[in-house]
C-alpha positions as a printed Julia matrix, in Angstrom:
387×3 Matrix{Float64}:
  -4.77   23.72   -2.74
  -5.73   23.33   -6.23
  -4.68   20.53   -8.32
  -2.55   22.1   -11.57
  -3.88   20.26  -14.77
  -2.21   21.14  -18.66
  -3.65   20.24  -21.42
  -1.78   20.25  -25.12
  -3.74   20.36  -28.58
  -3.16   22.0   -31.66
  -6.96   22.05  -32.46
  -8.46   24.91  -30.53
 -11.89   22.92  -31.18
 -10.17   20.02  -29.18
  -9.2    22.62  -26.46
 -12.71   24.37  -26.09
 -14.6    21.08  -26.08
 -12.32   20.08  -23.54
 -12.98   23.27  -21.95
 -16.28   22.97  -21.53
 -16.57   19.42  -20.79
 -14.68   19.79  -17.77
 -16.27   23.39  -16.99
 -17.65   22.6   -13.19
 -14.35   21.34  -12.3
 -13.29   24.93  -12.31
 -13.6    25.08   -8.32
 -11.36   22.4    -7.52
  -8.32   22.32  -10.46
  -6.72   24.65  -11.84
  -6.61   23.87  -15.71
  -4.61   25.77  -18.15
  -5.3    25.15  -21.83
  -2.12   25.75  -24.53
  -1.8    24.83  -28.22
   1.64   23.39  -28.58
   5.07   22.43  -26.84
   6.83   25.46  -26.82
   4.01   27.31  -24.56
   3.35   24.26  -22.78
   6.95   24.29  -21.58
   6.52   27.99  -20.99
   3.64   27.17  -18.59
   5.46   24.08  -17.02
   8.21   26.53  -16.65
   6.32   29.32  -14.35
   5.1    26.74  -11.78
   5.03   22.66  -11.35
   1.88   20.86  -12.69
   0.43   17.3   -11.2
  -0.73   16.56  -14.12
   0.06   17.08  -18.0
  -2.38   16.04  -20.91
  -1.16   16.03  -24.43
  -2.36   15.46  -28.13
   0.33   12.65  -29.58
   0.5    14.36  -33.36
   1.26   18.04  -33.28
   3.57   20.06  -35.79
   6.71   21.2   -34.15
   7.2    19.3   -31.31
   4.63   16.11  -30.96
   3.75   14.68  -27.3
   6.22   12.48  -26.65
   8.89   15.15  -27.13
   6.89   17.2   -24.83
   6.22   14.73  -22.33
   9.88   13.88  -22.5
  10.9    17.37  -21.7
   8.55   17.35  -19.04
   9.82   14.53  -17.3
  12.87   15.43  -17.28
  11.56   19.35  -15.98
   8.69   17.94  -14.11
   9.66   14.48  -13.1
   6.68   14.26  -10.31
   3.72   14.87  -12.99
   1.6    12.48  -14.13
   1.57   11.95  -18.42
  -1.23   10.95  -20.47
  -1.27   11.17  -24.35
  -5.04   11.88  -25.42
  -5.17   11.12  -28.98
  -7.54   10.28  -31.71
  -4.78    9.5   -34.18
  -1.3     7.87  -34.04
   1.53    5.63  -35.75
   3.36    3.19  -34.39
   6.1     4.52  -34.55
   5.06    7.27  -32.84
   2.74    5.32  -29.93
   6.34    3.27  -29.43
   8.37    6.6   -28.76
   5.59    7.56  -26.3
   6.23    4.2   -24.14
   9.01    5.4   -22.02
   7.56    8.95  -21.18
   3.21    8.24  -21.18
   2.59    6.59  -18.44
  -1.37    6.72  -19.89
  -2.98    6.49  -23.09
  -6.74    8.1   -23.5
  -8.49    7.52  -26.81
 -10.19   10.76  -28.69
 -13.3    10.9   -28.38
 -13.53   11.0   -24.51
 -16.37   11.96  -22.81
 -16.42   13.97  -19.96
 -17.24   11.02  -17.0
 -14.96    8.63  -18.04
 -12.02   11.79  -18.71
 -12.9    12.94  -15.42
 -13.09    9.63  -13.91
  -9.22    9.16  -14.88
  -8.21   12.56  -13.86
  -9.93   11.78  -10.26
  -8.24    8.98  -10.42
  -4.78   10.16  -10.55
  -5.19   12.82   -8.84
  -6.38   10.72   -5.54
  -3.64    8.69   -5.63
  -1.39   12.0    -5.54
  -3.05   12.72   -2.37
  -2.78    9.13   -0.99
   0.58    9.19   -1.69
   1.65   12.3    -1.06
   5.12   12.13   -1.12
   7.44   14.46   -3.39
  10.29   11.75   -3.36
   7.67    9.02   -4.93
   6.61   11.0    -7.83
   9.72   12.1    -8.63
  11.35    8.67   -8.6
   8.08    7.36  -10.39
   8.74    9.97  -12.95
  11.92    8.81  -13.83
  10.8     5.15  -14.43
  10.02    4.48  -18.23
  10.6     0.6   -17.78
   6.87   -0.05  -17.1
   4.78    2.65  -18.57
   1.74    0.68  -19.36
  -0.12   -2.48  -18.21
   0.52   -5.88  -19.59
  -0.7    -6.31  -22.88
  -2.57   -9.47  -21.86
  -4.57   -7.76  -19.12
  -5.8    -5.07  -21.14
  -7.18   -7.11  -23.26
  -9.07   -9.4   -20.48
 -10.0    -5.88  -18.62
 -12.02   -5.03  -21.95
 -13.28   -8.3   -22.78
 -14.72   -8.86  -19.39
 -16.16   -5.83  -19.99
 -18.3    -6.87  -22.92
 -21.84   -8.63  -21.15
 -21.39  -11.11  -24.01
 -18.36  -12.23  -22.93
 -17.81  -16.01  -22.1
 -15.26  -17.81  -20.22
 -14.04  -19.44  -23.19
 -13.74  -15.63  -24.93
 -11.29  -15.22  -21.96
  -9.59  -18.64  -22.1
  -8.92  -17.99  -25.9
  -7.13  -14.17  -24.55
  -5.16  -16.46  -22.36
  -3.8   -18.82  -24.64
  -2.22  -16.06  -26.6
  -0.13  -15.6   -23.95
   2.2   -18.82  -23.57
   3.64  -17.54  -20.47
   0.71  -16.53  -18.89
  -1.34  -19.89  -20.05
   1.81  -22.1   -18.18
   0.91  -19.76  -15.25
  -2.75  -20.15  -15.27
  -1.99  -24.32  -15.32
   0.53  -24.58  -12.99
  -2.04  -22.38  -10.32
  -4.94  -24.59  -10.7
  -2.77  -28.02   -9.9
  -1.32  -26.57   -7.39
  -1.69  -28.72   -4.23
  -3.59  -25.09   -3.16
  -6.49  -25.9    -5.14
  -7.27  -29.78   -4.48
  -8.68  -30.69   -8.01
  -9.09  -34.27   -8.43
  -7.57  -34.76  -11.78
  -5.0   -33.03  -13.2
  -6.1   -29.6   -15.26
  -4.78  -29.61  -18.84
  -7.34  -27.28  -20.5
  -6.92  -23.47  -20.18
 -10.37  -23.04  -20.72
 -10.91  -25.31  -17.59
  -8.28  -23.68  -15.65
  -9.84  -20.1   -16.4
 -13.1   -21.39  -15.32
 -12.22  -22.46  -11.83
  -9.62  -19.94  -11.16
 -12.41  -16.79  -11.96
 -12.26  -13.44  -14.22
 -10.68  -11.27  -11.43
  -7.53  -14.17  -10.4
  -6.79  -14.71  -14.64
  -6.44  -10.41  -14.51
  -4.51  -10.7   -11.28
  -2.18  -13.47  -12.99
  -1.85  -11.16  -16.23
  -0.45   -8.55  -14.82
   2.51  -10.55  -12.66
   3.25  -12.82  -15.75
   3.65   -9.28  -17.99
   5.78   -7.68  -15.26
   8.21  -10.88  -14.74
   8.62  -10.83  -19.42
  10.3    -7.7   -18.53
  13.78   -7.47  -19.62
  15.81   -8.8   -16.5
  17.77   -5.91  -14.57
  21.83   -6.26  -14.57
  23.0    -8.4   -11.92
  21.57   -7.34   -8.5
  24.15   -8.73   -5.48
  20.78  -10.29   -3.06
  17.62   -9.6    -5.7
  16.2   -12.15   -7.7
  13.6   -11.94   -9.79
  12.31  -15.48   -9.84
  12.57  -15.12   -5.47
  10.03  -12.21   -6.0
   8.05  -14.14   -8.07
   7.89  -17.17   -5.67
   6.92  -15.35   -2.78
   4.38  -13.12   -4.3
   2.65  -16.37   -5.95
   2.98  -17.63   -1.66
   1.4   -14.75   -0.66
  -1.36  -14.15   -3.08
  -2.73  -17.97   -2.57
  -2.12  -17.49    1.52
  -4.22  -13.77    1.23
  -6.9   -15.44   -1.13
  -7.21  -18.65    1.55
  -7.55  -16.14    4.56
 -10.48  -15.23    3.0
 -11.7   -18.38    1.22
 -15.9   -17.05    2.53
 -15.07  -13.31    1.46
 -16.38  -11.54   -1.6
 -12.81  -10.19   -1.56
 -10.9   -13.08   -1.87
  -9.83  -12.47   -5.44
  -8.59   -8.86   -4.81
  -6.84  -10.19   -1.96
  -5.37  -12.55   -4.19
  -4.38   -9.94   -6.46
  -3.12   -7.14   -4.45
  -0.73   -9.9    -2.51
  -0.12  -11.18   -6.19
   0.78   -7.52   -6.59
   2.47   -6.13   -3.43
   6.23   -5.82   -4.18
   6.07   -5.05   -7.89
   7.81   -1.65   -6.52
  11.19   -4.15   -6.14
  10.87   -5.08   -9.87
  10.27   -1.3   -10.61
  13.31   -0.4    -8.84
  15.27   -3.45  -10.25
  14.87   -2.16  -13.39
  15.0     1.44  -13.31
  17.48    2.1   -10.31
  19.35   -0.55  -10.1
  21.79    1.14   -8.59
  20.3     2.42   -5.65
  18.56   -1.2    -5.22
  21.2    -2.78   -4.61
  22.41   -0.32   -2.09
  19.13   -0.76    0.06
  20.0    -4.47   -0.12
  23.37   -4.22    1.54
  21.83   -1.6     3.9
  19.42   -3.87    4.92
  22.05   -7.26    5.36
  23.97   -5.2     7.1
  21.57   -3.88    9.81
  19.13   -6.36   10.12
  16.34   -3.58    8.93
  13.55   -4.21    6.7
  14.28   -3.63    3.07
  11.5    -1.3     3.0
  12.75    0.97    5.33
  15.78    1.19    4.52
  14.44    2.07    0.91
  12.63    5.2     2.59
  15.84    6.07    4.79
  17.54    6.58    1.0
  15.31    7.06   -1.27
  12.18    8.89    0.93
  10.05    5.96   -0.54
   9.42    1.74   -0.48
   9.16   -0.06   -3.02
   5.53   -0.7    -1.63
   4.45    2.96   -2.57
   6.57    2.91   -6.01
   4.54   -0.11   -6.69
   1.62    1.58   -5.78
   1.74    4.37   -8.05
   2.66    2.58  -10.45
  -1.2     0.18  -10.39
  -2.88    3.3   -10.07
  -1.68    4.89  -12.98
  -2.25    1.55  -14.38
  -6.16    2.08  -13.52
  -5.9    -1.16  -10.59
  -8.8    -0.24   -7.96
  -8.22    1.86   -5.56
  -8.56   -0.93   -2.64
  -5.78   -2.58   -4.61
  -3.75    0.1    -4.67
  -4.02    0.98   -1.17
  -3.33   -2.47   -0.16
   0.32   -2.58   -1.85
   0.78    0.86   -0.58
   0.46    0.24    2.51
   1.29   -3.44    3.26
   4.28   -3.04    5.66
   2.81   -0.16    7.54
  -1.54   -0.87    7.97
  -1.49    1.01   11.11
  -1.08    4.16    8.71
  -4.17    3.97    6.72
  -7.49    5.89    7.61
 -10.92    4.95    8.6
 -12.84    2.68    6.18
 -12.8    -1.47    5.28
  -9.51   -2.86    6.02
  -9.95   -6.51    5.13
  -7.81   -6.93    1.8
  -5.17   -4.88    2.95
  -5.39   -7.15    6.85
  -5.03  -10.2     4.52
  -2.25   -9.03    2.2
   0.06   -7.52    5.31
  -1.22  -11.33    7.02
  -0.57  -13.31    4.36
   3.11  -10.86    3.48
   4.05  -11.45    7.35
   3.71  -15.22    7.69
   4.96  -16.12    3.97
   8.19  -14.05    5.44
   9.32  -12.87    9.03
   5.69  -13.09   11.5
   7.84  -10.53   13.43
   6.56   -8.17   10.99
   2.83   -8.5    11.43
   1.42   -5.39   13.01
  -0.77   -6.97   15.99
  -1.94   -3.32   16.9
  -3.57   -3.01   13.4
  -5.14   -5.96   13.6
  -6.43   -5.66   17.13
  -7.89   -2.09   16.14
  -9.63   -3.6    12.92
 -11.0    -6.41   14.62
  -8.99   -9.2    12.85
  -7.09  -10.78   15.92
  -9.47  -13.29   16.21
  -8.49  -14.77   12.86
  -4.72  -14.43   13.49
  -4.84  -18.03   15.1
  -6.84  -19.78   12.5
  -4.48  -17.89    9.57
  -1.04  -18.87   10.84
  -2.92  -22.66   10.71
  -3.34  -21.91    6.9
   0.29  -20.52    6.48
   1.49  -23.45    8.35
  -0.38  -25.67    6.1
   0.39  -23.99    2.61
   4.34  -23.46    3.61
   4.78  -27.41    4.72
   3.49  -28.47    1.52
């Protein structure tokens, strides 16, 4: 079935070009093309969209009225503001209902690269109850300020590590972060680390981005009281897991994204902490009380984990889709398809033995060839846990 795409401009130029950019896709979305918020709420109104593309400035009713309306009509569709010009006062109204901001001009690969995008993880996750719970979360609409701005200077080539370190030091929670990491007992260094440009330099680009994004999530506003959730507990054991998933593969080119996705893996709690609270705290006395997992006593309730919430959430974020899948599927491996399997066997490793080993999934890891390390990676738990 076709994906349903809307797109909302007041310039028909806008509309054509975006028409015509996007032509060949004809076969495999359906696109409708409107020039303001009353007919795009007509359109919304005939039949559900996955996705909904707006201008920010329009007469009448500008996009983050529309996108309002529409998450509150079409909770489960994805929002993106494609703009060339806005205020701030406007871009900060946007923040609880875009969950993506696309700059005018945008040419056709990298537009269709983020439709693709989103769209995939709709089919990954294909679950009505996620997207309509992640539609209803305005809490964390966009990535950490700090990453975005490492993301696009490690995009430059002329980009140095000191260009990176001085990003970092912007950021005085995420510079005590990047210090206390690198003299941790987990790295060994000989002397203690005081520079940030030092610490950047041994930690590497893709474990500084990793480390943005947690230290950006945990400046959130904390939740109300939560009887069983703490915030700094989710903290501790995601920092336990990410250096455990990143040792398991201390010789792997994936290391790093193993260090972020397990950095990464229950930012669906803090999602939920923050935007149903309510229902949180229920799944927490659920769980007490039967001796479940949290997780599945989240999808007993809610039709969804906080592993998938979290999930969607990266993607629309623009993580990598190995990341993504990883923190999707942490607590259940055995339910992914065919393909590489090794950051997600290290993450759902590394989530097992910082927690309850009576979660690992042995079948998984017999059928992706990763028993053999199960010995040698409870050593490294063992290890990392004592000290």
């Amino acid at each position: 079935m076709k994906r349903r795409i809307l797109f909302v401009d007041d310039e028909d130029s806008v509309l054509d070009a975006l028409e015509a950019l996007l032509r060949k896709d004809r076969d495999r979305w359906e696109m409708v093309f409107v020039m303001d918020g009353a007919q795009a709420l007509q359109e919304l109104r005939k039949a559900p969209f996955d996705l909904v593309i707006s201008d920010m400035r329009m007469p009448g009713m500008d996009g983050a009225e529309l996108l309002a309306h529409v998450k509150k009509e079409n909770p489960s569709a994805a929002r993106m503001i494609l703009s060339g010009q806005a205020t701030r006062e406007s871009v900060i109204r946007s923040i609880p209902v875009a969950q993506q901001f696309l700059a005018k001009p945008c040419n056709a690969a990298a537009l269709r690269k983020i439709i693709d995008r989103t769209l995939a993880l709709r089919s990954l996750l294909e679950s009505d109850a996620l997207r309509a719970i992640a539609g209803k979360l305005g809490t964390l609409p966009s990535a950490p300020h700090t990453y975005t701005l490492l993301t696009e200077a490690a995009a430059r080539p002329e980009t140095t590590m000191a260009d990176l370190a001085a990003v970092v030091q912007r950021d005085p929670a995420m510079s005590a972060r990047v210090l206390q990491l690198v003299n941790s007992a987990f790295f060994g260094v000989s002397q203690p680390v005081t520079s940030v440009t030092k610490a950047v330099t041994l930690l590497g680009v893709e474990v500084i981005k990793g480390l943005a994004l947690v230290s950006g999530i945990f400046a959130a506003p904390g939740p109300q009281a939560i009887d069983g959730f703490s915030f700094q507990e989710v903290a501790d054991n995601s920092f336990l897991a990410a250096r455990l998933a990143k040792e398991f593969l201390r010789n792997s080119s994936l290391s790093d994204e193993a260090f972020t996705a397990a950095l990464l893996r229950d930012v669906g709690e803090l999602v939920f902490a923050l935007g149903i609270p309510v229902e949180l705290a229920q799944a927490i006395r659920e769980a007490k009380a039967s001796g479940r997992s949290l997780h599945a006593v989240e999808t007993e309730l809610l039709g969804v984990s906080h592993a998938e919430a979290g999930a969607y959430l990266l993607g629309l974020w623009g993580l990598p889709y190995s990341i993504v899948e990883a923190v999707a599927f942490h607590h259940k491996p055995g339910s992914v398809g065919e393909g590489p399997h090794e950051t997600l066997a290290a993450v759902h490793a590394a989530d097992a033995l910082a927690g309850d080993e009576a979660n690992l999934d042995l079948q998984f890891l017999a059928a992706t060839g990763f028993s053999e390390k199960l010995a040698q990676w409870r050593e490294i738990a063992a290890h990392t846990l004592a000290h």
